[in-house]
C-alpha positions in Angstrom: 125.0 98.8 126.7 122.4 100.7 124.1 119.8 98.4 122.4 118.4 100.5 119.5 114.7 99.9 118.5 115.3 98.2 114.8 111.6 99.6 113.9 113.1 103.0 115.0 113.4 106.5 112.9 111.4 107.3 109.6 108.6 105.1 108.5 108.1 104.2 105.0 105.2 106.8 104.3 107.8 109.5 106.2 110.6 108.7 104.6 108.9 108.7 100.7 106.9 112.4 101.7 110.6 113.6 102.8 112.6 112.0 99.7 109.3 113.2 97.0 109.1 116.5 98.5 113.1 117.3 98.0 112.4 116.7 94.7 109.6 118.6 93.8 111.9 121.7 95.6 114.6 121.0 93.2 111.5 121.2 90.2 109.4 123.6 91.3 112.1 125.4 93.7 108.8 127.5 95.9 106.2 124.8 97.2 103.7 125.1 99.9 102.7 122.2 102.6 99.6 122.1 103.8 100.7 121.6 107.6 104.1 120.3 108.5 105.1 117.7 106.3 106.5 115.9 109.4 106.3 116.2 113.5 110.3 116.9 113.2 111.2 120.4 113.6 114.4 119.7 112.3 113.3 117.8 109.1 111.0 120.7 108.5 113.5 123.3 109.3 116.2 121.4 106.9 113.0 121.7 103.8 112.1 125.9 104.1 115.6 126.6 103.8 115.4 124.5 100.6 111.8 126.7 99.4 109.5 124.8 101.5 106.7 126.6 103.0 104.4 125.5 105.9 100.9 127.1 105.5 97.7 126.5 107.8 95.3 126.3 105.1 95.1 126.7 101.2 93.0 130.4 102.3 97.2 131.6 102.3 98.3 130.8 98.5 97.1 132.2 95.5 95.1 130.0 92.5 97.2 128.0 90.5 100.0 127.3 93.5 102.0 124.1 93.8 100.9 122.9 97.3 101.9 119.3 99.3 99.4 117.1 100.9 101.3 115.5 103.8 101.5 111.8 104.7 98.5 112.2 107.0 96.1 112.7 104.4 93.4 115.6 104.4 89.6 116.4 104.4 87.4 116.2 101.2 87.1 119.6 101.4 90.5 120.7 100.4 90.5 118.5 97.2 87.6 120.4 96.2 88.4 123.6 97.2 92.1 122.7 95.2 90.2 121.7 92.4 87.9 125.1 92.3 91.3 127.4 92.7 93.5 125.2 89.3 96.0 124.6 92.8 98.3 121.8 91.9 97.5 119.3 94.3 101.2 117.3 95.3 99.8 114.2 96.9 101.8 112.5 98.9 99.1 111.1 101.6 100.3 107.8 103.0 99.6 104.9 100.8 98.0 102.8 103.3 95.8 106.0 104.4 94.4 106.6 101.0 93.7 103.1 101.0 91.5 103.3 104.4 89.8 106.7 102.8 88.4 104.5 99.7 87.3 102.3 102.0 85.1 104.5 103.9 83.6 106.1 101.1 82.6 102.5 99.7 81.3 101.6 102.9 79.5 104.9 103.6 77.9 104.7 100.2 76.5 101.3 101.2 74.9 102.7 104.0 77.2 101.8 106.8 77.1 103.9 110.2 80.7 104.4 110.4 83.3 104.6 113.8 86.5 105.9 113.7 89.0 105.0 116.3 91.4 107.7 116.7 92.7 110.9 118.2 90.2 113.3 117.4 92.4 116.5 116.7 94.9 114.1 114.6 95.0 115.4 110.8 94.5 111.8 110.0 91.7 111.3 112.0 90.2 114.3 110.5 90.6 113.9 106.7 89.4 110.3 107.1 86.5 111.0 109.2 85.5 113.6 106.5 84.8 110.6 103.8 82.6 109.2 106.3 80.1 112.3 105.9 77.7 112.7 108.8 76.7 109.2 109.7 79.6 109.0 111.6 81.1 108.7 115.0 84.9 109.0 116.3 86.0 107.3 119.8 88.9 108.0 121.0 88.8 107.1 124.9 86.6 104.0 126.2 84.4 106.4 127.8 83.1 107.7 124.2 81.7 104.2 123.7 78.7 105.5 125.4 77.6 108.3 123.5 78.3 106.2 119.9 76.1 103.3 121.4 73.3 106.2 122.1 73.8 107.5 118.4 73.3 104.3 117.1 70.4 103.4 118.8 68.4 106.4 118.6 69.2 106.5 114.6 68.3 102.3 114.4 71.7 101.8 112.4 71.7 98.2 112.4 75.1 98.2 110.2 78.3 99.0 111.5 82.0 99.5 110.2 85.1 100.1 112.1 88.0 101.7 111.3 91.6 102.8 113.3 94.0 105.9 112.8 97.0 104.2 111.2 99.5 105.2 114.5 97.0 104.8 117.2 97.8 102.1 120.1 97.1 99.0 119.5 96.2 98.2 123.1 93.7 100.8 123.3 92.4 99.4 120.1 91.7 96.3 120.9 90.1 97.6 124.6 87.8 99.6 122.7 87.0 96.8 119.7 86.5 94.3 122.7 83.4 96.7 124.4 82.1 97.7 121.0 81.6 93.9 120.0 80.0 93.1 123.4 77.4 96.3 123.3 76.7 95.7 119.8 76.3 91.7 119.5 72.9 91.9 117.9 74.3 94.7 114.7 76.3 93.4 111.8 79.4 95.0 113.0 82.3 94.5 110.8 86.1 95.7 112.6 88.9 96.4 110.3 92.4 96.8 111.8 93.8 99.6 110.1 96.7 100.1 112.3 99.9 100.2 110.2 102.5 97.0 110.5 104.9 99.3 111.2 103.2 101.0 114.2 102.5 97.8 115.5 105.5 96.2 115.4 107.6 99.6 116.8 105.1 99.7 119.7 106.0 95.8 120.0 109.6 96.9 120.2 109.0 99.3 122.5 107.6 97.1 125.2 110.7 94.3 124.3 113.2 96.8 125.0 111.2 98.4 128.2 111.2 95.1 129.6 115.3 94.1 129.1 116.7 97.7 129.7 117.1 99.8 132.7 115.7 103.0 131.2 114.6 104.2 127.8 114.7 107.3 125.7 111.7 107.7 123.6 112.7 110.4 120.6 110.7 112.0 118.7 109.1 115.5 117.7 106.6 116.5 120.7 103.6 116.9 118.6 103.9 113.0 117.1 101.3 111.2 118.0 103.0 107.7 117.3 106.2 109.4 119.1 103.6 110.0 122.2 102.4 106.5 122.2 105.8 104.9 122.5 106.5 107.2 125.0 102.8 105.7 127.1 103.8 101.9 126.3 107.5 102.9 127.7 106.9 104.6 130.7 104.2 102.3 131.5 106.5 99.4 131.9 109.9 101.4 133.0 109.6 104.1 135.3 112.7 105.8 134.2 111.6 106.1 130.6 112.7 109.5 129.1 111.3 111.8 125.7 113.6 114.1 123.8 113.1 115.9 120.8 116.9 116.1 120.2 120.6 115.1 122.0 120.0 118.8 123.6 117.0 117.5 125.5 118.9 114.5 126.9 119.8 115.3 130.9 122.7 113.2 131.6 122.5 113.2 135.2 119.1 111.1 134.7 120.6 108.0 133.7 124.7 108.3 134.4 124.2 105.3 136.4 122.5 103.1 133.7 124.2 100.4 132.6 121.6 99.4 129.3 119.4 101.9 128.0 117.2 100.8 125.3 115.7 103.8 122.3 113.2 104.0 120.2 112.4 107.3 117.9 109.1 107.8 116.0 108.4 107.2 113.0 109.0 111.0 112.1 112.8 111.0 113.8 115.6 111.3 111.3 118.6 108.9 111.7 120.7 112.1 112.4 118.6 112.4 115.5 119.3 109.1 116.7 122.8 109.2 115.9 123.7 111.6 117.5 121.7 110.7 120.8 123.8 107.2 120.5 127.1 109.1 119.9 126.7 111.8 123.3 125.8 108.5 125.4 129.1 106.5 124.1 130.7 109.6 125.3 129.3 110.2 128.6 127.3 107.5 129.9 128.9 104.5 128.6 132.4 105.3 128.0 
């Protein structure tokens, strides 16, 4: 038996940056990305032979360029820098992360200290930590709790906002929410959940599914961070949990002798992915 993840494969935000971007190609026919427009090499792949191009920073396009922001949003510094050079800025930054970058700014001109909980080498995390200007800290492991608590005392910030990366765990969240509000119970500290529904209710999924199936296959491109996390929640809960990028990582001889497997894919795998994952295990695991 195979018990798809219903939350799996693109995400909203994914599946408008792929659907925009194919358009703008078929405008513009040359366009640069700023980074990969998804963690999917073969999404990406399947975009350059169609014009896309995947730069590392706007330093590799001349002025006046047609260039992508991705759905993780970027750093205040590139909208300026876009801005100086006439570079046509194609926005297609996550609705619900624009929406958490307004609201640092406004909170950060009211004088709020602010935390970010994230990954702290996600682009996300990054370009939304940038809004936050210096008075800022970002924790990504319980142990960081420490050195923000030090910050904040030494500085006498006595107001406080929280914010999440939109894909981080929600476990891990609410760990680190839990020991922020007990260390600062005298500061008006105000926690916003800005994990998106649909992270939250995949990882949800993913810990149904764990439970009920006698292994799982996590896929997803290996630098997704919300690809990564379902992987942590599955294997932490099923020992023989498995993470592909495509069908050709999938070892057969791991799980011949499986009689459910459960999957989930990030929110950056493509249905084709999944399909054909589903397709090579009707044919020689479940036959």
């Amino acid at each position: 038996m195979i018990n798809i993840g219903k939350t799996s494969g693109f995400c909203k935000g994914v599946e408008l940056s792929v659907s925009k971007t194919k358009e703008y190609l078929e405008k513009y026919k040359k366009i640069y990305c700023l980074g990969e427009l998804v963690h999917n090499k073969e999404v990406v792949s399947n975009l350059e032979k169609k014009g896309l191009i995947v730069i590392n920073n706007l330093n590799e396009v001349e002025d006046n360029s047609n260039v992508i922001l991705r759905a993780h949003g970027v750093s205040v510094s590139v909208y300026k820098e876009a801005k100086e050079r006439n570079i046509n800025i194609l926005d297609l930054t996550c609705p619900k992360v624009l929406k958490i970058h307004n609201e640092v700014k406004k909170y950060q001109e009211n004088g709020y200290f602010i935390i970010l909980i994230g990954s702290k080498l996600h682009p996300e995390t990054i370009g939304t930590i940038s809004f936050a200007k210096e008075k800022s800290f970002i924790i990504e492991q319980l142990e960081d709790i420490k050195e923000c608590i030090k910050v904040i005392e030494e500085n006498k910030y006595n107001h406080i906002v929280v914010f999440v990366q939109t894909t981080f765990s929600k476990d891990r969240f609410k760990e680190i929410t839990e020991k922020l509000s007990k260390e600062l119970i005298n500061k008006d500290l105000i926690i916003k959940n800005t994990i998106c529904n649909a992270t939250s209710s995949r990882q949800d999924e993913c810990k149904r599914l764990s439970n009920q199936n006698d292994c799982m296959i996590i896929i997803g491109g290996k630098n997704s961070s919300n690809t990564k996390k379902l992987y942590d929640i599955a294997s932490s809960i099923n020992e023989n949990t498995y993470i592909i990028e495509t069908v050709n990582d999938l070892d057969i001889s791991k799980i011949k002798d499986k009689k459910s497997i459960g999957i989930m894919a990030g929110a950056s795998t493509p249905k084709e992915s999944i399909d054909n994952v589903i397709k090579i295990l009707k044919q020689e695991v479940l036959k």
